[in-house]
N, C-alpha and C positions, 0 to 999 in steps of 0.2 A: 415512658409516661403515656399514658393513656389520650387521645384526643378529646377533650370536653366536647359533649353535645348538647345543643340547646336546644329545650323544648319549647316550642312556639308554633300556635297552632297555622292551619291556610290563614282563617280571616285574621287574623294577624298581621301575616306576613305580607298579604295584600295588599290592608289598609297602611303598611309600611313604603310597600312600593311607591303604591299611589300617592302618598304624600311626599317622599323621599323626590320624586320624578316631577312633584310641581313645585315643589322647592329647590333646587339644583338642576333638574335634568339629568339623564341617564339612569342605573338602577345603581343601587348602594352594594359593598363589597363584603359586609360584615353586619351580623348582629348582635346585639347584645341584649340581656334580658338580666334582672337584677331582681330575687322574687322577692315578696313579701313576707315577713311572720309576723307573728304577736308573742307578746310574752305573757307567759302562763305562772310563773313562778319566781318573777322576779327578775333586771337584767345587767343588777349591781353585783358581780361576782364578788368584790371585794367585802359589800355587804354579806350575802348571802354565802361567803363563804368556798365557792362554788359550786352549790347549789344552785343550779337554776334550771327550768324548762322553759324552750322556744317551741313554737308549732309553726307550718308552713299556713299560710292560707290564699285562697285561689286570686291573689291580688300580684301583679308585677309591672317594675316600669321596662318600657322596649325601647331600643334604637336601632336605627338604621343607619351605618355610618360607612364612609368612602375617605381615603385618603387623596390629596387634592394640589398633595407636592409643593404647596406652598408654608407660612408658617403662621397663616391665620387660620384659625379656625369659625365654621360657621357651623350655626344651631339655630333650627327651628323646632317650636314646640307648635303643642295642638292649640287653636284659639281657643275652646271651649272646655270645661271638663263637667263631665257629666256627675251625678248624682251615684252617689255608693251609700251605703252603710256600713259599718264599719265598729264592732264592738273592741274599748278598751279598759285595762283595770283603770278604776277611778284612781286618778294621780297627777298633782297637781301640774306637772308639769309636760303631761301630754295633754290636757285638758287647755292648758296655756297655748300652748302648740296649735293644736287647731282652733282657738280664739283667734290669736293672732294671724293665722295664716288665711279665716275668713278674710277679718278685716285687710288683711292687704290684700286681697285678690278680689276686693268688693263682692265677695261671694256672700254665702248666710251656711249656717253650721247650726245644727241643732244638737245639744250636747246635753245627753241624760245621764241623771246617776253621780252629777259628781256634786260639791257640797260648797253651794254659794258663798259661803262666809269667806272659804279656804282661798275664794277667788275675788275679792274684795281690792285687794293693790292693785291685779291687772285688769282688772272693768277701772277702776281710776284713771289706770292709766293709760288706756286705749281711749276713753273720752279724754282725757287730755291730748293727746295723740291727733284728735279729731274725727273718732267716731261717733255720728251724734247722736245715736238712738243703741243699748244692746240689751238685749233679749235673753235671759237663760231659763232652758226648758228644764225643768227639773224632775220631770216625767209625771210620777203618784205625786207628788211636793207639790205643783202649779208651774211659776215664773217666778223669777225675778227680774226687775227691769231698772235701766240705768238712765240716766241724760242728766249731764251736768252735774248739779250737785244732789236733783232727785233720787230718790231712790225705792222702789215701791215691789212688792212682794206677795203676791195676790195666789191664793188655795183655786183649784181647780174647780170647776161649776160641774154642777150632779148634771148626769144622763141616764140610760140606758143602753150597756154597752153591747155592740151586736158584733160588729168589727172593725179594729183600730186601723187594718189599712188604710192608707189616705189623711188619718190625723197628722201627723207632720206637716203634710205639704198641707196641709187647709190650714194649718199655726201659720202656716209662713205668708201662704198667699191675705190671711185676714189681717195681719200685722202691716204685710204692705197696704191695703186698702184700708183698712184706719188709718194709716201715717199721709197715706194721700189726701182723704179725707179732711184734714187737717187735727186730728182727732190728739188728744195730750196723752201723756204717757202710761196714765193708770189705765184709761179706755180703751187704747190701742194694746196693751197687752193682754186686755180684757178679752179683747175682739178673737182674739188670737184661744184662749180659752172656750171662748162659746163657742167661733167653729171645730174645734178639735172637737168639741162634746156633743156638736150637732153632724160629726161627719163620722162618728163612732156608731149613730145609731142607725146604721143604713144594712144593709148585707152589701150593698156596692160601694167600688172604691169612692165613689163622688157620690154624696148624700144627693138626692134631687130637690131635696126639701132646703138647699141650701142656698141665700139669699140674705141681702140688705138687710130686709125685713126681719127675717127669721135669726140672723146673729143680734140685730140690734134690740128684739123682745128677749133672748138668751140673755144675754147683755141686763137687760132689766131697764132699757131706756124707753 
């Protein structure tokens, strides 16, 4: 039987060491690498018959691990996890998937493409749950926005588009600055709207023209 090789680059291996060695001490004995795909075709064999296609894509989770001769086992993860993108088929229950996995990880998820309605039971019940504000980008559609028993759905505001880099994160950051603001539900996912359409109209990632001011006349306030 052949020896499996794992491909895993230096700054990988590095940033393994070096965490592996201030969580434990010493270097670690083994690695493991576990890659990513997407499904392209479906991943119900039973459904489809077995027809299906998977694609690999340039995403994988790694470990570093040591045996330690005892019969506890210890695991640390990374404090932070950075920012990806990440395209999947619209389906309710990957879409659920990363809803929920925001909400527990108090992170924020921006999820385009998939179809409000379909996702009506788990925005209930994630605010029932005790999430108190959610957000869903629905990309060309606008938003949809939840809190309690509100519920409000608001079309996109005209720009002139130059480049969308940076729209996401300008959704995310005016949403939190409305909410801070003390700003109600309809406004705040408003806010979230006028920056995306004012951070579109820049050649740069960060419009310069972007301000208080300049969301809150978007806005129409």
């Amino acid at each position: 039987m052949a020896t499996p090789v794992l491909m895993i680059d230096t700054l990988q291996k590095n940033a393994l060491d070096a965490g592996f060695a201030a969580a434990f001490g010493g270097e670690p004995t083994r690695y493991f690498s576990a890659p990513g795909r997407t499904e392209i075709g479906g991943n119900h064999t039973d459904h489809q018959r077995g027809r299906v296609l998977a694609a690999a894509v340039n995403l994988d989770t790694v470990a570093a691990v040591r045996v330690n001769g005892t019969d506890v086992i210890r695991i640390r993860g990374v404090q932070t996890l950075h920012k990806a993108t990440y395209a999947v088929i619209p389906d309710q229950i990957e879409t659920g998937t990363l809803m929920i996995a925001a909400a527990a990880t108090r992170g924020d998820v921006t999820i385009r493409g998939c179809i409000p309605t379909h996702m009506e039971a788990l925005t209930a019940k994630l605010l029932e749950m005790g999430v108190h504000r959610l957000f869903i980008s629905m990309g060309a559609d606008g938003v949809l926005a939840a809190m309690g028993d509100e519920k409000v759905q608001l079309s996109n505001l005209s720009g002139h588009m130059v480049n969308t880099t940076g729209c996401g994160d300008a959704f995310m950051a005016a949403l939190v600055w409305a909410y801070l603001e003390g700003t109600d539900l309809k406004n705040t996912a408003l806010a979230g709207l006028a920056a995306g359409s004012i951070a579109m109209e820049s050649t740069e990632t960060i419009n310069p023209a972007m301000s208080a001011t300049a969301l809150k006349t978007r806005m129409g306030m």
